[in-house]
C-alpha positions, 0 to 999 in steps of 0.5 A, a space after each residue: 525458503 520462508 523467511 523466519 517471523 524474526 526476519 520479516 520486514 516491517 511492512 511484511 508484519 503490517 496489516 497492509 497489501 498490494 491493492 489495499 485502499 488507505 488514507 495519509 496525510 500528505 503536506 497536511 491534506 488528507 488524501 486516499 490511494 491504492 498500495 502499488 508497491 511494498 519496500 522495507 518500512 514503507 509503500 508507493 502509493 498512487 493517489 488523485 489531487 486536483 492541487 496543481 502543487 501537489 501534481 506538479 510535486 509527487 505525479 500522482 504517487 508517493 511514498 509512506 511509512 506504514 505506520 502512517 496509513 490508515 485502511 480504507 478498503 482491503 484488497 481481493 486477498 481472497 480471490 488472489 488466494 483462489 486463484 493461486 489454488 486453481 492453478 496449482 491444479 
């Protein structure tokens, strides 16, 4: 059963997907990384750093607030779409 417009979550209401490239700031360094996975207020991003630190800290993946990414690139909305149409036949 779909969830009512009033009990979606917070990321379910944002403009961002599984897949999407976007930008944060990560101990006041910009950094740029691919959506892996959603929760409630926030999703798992995988990033690049050559800091040493900041491998050693977060192994190439962290945590952010939604409303604290900005979009870089979407994903393939569409060709998920299609796809998922194909099958159905």
């Amino acid at each position: 059963m779909p969830k009512k417009p009033d009990e979606q979550t917070s990321t379910e209401k944002s403009q961002f997907e599984i897949g999407d490239e976007v930008g944060f700031k990560l101990e006041k360094e910009d950094f740029t990384g691919i959506i892996e996975k959603q929760y409630t207020n926030s999703f798992m991003v995988t990033f690049k750093s050559l800091d040493p630190e900041i491998l050693d800290k977060y192994h190439n993946s962290t945590v952010v607030n939604w409303q604290n990414l900005t979009m870089i690139k979407e994903g393939p909305r569409e060709q998920l779409k299609k796809d998922n149409s194909d099958e159905d036949k």
